[in-house]
C-alpha positions as CSV (number, residue, x, y, z in Angstrom):
1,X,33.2,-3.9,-42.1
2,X,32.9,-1.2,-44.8
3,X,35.4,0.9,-46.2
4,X,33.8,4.0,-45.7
5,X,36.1,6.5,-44.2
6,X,35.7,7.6,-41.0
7,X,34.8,11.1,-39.5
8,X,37.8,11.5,-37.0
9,X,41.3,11.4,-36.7
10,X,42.0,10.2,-33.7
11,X,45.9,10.5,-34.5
12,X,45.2,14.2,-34.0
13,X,43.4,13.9,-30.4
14,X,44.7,16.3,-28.2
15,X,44.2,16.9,-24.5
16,X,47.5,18.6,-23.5
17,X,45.4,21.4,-22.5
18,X,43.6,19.7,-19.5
19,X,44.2,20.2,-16.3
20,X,44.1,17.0,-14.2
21,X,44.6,19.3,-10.9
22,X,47.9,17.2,-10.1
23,X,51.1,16.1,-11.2
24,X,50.9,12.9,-13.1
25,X,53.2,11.2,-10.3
26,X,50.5,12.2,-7.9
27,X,47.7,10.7,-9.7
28,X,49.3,7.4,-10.3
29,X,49.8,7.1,-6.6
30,X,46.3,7.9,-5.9
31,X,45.4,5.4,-8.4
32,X,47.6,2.9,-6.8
33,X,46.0,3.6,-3.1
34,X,42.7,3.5,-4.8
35,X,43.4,-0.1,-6.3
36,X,44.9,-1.3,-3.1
37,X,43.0,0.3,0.0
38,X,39.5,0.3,-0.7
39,X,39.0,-2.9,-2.0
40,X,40.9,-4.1,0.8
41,X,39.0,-2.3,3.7
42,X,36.3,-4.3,5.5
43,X,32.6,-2.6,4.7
44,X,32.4,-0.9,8.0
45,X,35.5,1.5,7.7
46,X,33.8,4.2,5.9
47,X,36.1,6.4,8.3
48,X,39.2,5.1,6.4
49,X,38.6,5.4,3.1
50,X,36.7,8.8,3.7
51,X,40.3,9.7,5.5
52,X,42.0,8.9,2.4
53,X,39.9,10.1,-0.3
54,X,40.5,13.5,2.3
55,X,43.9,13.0,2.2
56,X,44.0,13.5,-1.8
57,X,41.7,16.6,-1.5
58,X,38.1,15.3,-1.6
59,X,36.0,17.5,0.7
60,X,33.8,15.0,2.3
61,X,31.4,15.9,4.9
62,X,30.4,13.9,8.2
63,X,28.8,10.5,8.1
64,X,29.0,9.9,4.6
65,X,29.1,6.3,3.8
66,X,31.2,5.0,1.0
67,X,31.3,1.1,-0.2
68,X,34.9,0.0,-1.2
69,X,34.4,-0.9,-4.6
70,X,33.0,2.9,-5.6
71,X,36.1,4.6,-7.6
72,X,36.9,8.1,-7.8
73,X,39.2,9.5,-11.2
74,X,40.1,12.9,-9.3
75,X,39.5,13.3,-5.6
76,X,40.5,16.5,-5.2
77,X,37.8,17.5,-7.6
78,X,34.7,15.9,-5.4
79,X,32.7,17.1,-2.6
80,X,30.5,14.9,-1.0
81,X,28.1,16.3,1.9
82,X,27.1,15.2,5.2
83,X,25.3,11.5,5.8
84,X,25.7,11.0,1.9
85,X,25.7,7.2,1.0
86,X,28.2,6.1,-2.1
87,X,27.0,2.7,-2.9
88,X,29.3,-0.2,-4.5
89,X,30.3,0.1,-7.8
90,X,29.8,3.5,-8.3
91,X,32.2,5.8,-10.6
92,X,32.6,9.4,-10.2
93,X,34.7,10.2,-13.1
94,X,35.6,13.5,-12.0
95,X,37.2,15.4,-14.3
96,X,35.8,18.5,-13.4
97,X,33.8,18.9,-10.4
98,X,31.0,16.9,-8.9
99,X,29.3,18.2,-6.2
100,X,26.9,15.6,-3.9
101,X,24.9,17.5,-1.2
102,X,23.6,16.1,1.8
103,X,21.4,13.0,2.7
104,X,21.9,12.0,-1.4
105,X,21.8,8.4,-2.2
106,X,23.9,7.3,-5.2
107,X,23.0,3.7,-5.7
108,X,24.8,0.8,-7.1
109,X,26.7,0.7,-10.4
110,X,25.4,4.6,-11.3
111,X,28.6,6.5,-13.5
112,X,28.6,10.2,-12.7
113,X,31.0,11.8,-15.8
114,X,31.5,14.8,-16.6
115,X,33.8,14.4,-19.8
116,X,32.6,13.7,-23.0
117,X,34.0,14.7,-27.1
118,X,33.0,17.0,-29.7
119,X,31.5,14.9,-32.2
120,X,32.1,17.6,-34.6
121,X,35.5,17.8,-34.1
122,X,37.6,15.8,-36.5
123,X,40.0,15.0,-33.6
124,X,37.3,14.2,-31.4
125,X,38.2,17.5,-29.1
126,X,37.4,15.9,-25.0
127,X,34.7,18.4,-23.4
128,X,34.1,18.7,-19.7
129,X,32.0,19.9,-17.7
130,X,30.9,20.1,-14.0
131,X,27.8,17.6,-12.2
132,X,25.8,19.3,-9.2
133,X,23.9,16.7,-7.0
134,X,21.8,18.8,-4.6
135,X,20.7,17.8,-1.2
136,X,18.3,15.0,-0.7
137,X,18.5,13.5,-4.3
138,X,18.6,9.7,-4.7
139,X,20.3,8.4,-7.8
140,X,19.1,4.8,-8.1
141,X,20.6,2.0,-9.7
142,X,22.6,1.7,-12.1
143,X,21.8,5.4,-13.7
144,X,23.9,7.5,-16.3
145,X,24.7,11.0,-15.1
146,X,26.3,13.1,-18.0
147,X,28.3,16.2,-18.0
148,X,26.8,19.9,-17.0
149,X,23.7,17.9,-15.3
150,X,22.4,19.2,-12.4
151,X,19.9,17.6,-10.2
152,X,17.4,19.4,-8.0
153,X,16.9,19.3,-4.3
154,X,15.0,16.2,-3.2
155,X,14.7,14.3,-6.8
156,X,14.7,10.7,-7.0
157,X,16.1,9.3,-10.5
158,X,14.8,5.6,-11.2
159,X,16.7,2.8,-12.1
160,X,19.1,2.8,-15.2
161,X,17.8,6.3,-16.5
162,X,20.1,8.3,-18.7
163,X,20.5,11.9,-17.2
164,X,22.1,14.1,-19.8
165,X,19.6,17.3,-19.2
166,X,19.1,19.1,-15.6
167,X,15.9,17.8,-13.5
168,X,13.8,20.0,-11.2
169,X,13.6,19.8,-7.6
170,X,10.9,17.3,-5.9
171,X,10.3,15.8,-8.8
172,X,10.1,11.8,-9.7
173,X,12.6,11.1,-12.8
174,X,13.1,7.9,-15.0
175,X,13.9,6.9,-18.5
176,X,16.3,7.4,-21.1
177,X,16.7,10.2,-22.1
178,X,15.3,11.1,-18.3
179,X,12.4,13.2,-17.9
180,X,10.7,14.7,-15.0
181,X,7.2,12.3,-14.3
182,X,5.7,13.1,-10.9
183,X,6.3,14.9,-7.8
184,X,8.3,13.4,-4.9
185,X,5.5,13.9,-1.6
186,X,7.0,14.5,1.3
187,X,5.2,12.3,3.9
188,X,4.6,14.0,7.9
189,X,6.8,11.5,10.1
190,X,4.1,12.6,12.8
191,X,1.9,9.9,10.5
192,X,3.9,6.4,11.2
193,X,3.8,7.4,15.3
């Protein structure tokens, strides 16, 4: 270790300003549920643990699929569209809004957050901001999503990128930092019959 000093304070971090969008009792129950029920629900009851993530004020569309393991910090701030797929492990650290459209894919072990800190700010000031997923998109494994990101219609991002910028509709995206590298073809299903 060195003795240089450091460039926060983090006896001065502050976050009585957020708004967690409930009353802490609230959120300690939902954490509780979240603990307890979806670990505990066999694979195929995506109809109960949609029901409860309902229940706490997620807006969650028809046929979505959601494995037990996936975690969610604040329902009430997630909306998930119709036939969407929430694969195991995933974390949608929500606190401000993340929006999944339709058909979307978010694969294994991917972290969608929308907090981060002011790395200026001697008291390392939290900083949030809103994720939009649009319909179509498939977020591979294991990916990063950062705050303020918004992913176009019909984008694929590959395995473990890093997504801290917004990528363009029908595009092909990978690395970290992500970048846009080819378009997504859409293949005629009149082909394969």
């Amino acid at each position: 270790m060195t003795n240089d000093q450091p460039f926060v304070d983090l006896r001065k971090y502050d976050q009585s300003w957020f708004d967690r969008g409930r009353p802490s009792w609230y959120i300690l129950f939902w954490w509780f549920v979240q603990a307890i029920a979806f670990p505990l629900t066999p694979q195929p009851l995506n109809i109960l643990r949609s029901a409860l993530l309902r229940l706490f004020g997620a807006r969650i569309g028809k046929g979505v699929l959601i494995r037990p393991t996936a975690r969610f910090t604040y329902p009430w701030k997630v909306t998930i569209g119709d036939y969407s797929w929430i694969g195991d492990n995933v974390v949608l650290y929500s606190l401000e809004q993340i929006h999944i459209g339709e058909h979307c894919v978010i694969s294994q072990k991917s972290y969608l957050c929308t907090g981060s800190h002011d790395l200026q700010d001697p008291a390392f000031g939290l900083k949030t901001a809103s994720i939009t997923i649009n319909n179509g998109v498939w977020v591979a494994a294991d990916c990063f999503v950062g705050p303020g990101v918004q992913i176009g219609a019909n984008a694929v991002i590959g395995a473990r990128s890093s997504v801290f910028t917004n990528m363009p509709s029908g595009q092909v995206c990978w690395g970290s930092p992500c970048h846009p590298k080819t378009v997504r073809i859409k293949l005629d299903p009149s082909i394969n019959s």
